[in-house]
C-alpha positions as CSV (number, residue, x, y, z in Angstrom):
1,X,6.5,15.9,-1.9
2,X,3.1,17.1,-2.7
3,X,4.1,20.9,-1.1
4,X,6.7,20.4,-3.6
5,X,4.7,21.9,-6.6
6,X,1.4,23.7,-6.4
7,X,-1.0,25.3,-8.8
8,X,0.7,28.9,-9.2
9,X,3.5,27.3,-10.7
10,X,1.5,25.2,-13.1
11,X,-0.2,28.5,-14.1
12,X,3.2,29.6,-15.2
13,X,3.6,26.8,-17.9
14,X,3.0,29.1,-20.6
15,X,5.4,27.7,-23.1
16,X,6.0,27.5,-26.8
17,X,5.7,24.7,-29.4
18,X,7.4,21.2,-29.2
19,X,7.5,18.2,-31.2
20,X,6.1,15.1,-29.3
21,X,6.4,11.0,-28.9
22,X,10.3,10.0,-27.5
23,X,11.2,13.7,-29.2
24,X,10.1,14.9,-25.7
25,X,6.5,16.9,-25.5
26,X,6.2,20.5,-24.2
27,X,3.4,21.2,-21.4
28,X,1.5,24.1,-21.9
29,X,-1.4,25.4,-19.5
30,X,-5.0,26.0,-21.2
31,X,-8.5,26.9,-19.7
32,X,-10.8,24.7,-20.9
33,X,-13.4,27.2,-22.1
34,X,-10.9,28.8,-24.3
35,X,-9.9,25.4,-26.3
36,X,-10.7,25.4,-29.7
37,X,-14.2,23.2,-30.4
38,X,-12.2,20.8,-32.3
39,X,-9.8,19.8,-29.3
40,X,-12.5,20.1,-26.7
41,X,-15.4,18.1,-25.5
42,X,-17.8,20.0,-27.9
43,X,-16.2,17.5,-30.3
44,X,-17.6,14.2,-29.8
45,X,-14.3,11.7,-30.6
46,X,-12.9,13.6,-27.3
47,X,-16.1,12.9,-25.0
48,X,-15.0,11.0,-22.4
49,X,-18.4,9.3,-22.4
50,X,-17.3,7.8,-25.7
51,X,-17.1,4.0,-25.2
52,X,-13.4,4.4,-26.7
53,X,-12.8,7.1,-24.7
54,X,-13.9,5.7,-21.2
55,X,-11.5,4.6,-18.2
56,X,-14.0,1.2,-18.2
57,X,-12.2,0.2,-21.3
58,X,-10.5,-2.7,-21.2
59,X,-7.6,-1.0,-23.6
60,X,-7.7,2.4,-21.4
61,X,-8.1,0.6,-18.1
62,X,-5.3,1.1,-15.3
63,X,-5.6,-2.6,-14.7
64,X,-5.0,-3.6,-17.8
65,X,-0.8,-5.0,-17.7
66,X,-0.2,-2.8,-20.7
67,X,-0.9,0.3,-19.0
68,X,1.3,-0.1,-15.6
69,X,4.4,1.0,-14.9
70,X,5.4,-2.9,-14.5
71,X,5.1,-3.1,-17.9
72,X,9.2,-2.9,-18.6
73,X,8.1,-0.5,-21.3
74,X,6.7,1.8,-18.9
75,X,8.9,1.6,-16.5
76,X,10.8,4.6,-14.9
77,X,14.0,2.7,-14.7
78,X,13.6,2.6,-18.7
79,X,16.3,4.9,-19.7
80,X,13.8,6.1,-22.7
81,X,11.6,7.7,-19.2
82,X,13.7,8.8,-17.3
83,X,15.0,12.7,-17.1
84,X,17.4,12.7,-19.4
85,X,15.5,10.3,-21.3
86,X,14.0,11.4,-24.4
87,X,10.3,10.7,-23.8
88,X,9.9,13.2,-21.0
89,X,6.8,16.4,-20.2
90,X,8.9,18.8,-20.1
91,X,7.5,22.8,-19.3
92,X,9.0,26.0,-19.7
93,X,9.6,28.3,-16.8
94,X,11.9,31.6,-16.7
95,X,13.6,30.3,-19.5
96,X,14.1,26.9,-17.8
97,X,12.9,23.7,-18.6
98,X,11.2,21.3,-15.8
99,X,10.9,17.1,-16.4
100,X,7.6,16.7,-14.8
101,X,6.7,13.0,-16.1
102,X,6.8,10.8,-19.4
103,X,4.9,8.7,-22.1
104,X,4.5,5.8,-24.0
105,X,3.3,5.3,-27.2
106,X,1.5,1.9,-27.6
107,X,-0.4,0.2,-30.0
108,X,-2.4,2.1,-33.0
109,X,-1.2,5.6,-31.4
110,X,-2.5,4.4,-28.0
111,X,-0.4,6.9,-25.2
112,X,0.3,6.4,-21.2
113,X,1.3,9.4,-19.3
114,X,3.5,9.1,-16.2
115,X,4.5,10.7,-13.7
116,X,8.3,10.5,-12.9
117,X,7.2,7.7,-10.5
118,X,6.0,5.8,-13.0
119,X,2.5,6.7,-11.5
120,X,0.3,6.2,-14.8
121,X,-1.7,10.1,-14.7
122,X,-3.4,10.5,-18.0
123,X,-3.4,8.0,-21.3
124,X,-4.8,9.4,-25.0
125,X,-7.0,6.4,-26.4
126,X,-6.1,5.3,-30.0
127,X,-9.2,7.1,-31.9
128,X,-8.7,10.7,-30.0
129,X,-6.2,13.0,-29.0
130,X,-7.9,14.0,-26.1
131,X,-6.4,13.2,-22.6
132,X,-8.1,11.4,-19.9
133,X,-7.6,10.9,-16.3
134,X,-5.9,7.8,-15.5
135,X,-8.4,7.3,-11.9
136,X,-11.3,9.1,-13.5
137,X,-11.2,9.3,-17.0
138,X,-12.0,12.9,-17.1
139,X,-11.3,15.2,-20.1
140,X,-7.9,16.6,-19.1
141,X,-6.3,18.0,-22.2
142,X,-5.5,17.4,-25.8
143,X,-2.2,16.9,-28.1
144,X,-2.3,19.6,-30.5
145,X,0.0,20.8,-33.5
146,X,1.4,24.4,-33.4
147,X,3.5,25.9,-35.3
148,X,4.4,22.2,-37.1
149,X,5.1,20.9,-33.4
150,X,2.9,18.5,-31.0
151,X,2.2,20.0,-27.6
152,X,0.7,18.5,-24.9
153,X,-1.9,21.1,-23.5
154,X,-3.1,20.7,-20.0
155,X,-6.8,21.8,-18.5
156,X,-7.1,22.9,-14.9
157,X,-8.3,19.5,-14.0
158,X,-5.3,17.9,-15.7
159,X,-3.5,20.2,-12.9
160,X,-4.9,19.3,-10.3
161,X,-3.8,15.9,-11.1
162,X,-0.1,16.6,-11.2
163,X,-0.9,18.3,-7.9
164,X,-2.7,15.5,-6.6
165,X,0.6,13.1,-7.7
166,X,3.1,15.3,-5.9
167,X,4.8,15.7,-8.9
168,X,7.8,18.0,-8.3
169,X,9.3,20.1,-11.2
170,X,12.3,18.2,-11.5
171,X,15.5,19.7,-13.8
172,X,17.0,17.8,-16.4
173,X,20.6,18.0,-16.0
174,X,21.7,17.5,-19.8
175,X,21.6,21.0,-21.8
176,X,20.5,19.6,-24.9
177,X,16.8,20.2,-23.9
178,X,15.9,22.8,-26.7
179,X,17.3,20.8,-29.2
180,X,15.4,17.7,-27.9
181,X,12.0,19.7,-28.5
182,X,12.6,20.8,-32.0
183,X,11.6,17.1,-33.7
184,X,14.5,17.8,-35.7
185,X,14.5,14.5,-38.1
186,X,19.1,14.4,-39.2
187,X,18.4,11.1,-41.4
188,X,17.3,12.9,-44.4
189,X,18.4,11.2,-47.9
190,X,18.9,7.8,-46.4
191,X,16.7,5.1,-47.0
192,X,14.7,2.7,-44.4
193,X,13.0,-0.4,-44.5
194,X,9.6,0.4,-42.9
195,X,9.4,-1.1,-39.4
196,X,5.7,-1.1,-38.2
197,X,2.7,0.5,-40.2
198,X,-0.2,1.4,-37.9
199,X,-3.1,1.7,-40.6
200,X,-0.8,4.1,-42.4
201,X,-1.3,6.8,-39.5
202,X,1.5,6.1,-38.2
203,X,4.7,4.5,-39.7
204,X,8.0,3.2,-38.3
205,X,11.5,2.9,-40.1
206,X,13.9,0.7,-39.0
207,X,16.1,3.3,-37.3
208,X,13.3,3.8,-34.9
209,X,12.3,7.4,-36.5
210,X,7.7,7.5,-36.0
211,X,6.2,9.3,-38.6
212,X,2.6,11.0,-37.8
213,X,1.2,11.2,-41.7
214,X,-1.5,13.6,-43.0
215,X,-4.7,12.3,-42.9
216,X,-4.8,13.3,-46.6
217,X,-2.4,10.8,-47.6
218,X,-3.1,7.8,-45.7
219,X,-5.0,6.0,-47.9
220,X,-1.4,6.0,-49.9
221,X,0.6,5.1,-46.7
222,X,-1.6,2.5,-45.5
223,X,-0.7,0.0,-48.3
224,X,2.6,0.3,-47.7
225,X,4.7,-2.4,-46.8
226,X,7.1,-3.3,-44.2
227,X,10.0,-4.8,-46.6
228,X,9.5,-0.9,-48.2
229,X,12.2,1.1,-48.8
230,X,11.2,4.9,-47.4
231,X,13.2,7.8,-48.0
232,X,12.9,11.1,-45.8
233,X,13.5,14.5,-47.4
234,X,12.6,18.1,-45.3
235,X,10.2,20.2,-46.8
236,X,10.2,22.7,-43.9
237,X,7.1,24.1,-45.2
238,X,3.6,23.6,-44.3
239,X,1.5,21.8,-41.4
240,X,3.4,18.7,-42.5
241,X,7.2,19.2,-42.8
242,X,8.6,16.2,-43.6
243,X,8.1,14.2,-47.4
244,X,8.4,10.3,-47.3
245,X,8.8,8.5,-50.3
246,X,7.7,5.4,-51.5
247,X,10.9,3.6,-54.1
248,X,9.2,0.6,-54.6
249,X,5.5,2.2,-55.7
250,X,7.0,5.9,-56.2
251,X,4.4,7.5,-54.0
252,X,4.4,10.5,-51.3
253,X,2.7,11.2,-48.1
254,X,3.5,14.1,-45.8
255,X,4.4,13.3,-42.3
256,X,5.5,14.9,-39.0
257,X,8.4,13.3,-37.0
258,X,6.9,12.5,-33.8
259,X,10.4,10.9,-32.1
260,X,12.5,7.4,-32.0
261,X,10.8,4.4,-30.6
């Protein structure tokens, strides 16, 4: 299986933006010297020799339950994981896209990454967006937003880790894939209790829609309640594209949809 893939293909990931968590995140291929200081190690909250950042975590360990594919959450018999699930890594090549593993967003933002296994391969710790090996806990990669999508870029030694998993680029057989990608949000107008509020960084509506908001407005967000009642409107504009209002208090915050739990 491991002939199956090998690093000349995952040097032809070069692929263009996505929007990420259960809205399926795009791979894309980066050198490590060429990553912008703010995704990178030079920035300290992606150091993997920061104590929330280290593989001898208890909540980033791959002992931990949470983090296994035995969790039923993880598994990759969950339909949510599987190829033409809507959680998958998915890169471009030739025009054609390639399942190549999945995640799972946890608690307070906390993300696994798996291979299509359900081999755990990389998780992104709570207070970072920096990905670690799941073995090592070396820097591997960052989530970043371009173009108003989340990508998932990959460094040369988050590579050599699909290579080392034998993870073969498998193709999803639905032909909805591009659509998947967009993080296209169709629930506009309609008004939802909130779910789950994560320290306003992250909010849930009770259709399952997960909102990334702007670091600007979560001091607003993070009062809200879960009995709210939150109303989505597209600004298509700006770093933030989506508006979610507040009816009971009448306040805003910008947000990214990030998928459906």
């Amino acid at each position: 299986m491991k002939n199956l893939i090998t690093i000349s293909v995952f040097l032809t990931l070069l692929v263009a933006s996505p929007c990420m968590v259960l809205a399926d995140l795009k791979v894309q291929v980066v050198k490590e010297s060429e990553m912008q200081a703010q995704l990178s190690t030079k920035n300290p909250v992606n150091s993997p020799d920061a104590s929330s950042n280290s593989i001898k975590s208890p909540d980033n360990s791959p002992a931990n339950p949470k983090n296994t594919s035995s969790n039923p959450e993880n598994s990759p018999s969950k339909t949510e994981n599987g190829m033409n699930g809507n959680r998958r890594l998915l890169y471009e090549k030739d025009g054609t896209y390639y399942f190549i593993g999945y995640f799972v967003l946890g608690e307070k933002r906390f993300i696994n990454f798996f291979s299509p296994f359900g081999k755990r391969m990389f998780y992104t710790p709570s207070e970072s967006k920096a990905l670690f090996g799941s073995e090592t806990g070396e820097f591997c990669g960052a989530l970043s937003t371009i173009n108003n999508k989340t990508m998932l870029l990959l460094t040369e030694t988050g590579q050599s880790v699909l290579k080392n998993e034998g993870v073969p680029p498998f193709r999803p057989t639905d032909t909805n894939v591009q659509k998947s990608i967009t993080g296209d949000y169709n629930n506009t107008g309609i008004e939802y209790r909130i779910q789950a509020n994560y320290s306003g960084s992250t909010v849930v509506l009770e259709d399952g829609s997960m909102w990334d908001v702007d670091p600007i407005d979560k001091m607003i967000s993070e009062m809200w309640k879960y009995s709210a009642l939150i109303t989505v409107t597209d600004t298509n504009s700006g770093k933030y594209r989506y508006m979610l209002s507040n009816s009971e208090d009448d306040k805003k915050v910008r947000a990214n949809y990030i998928g459906k739990r």
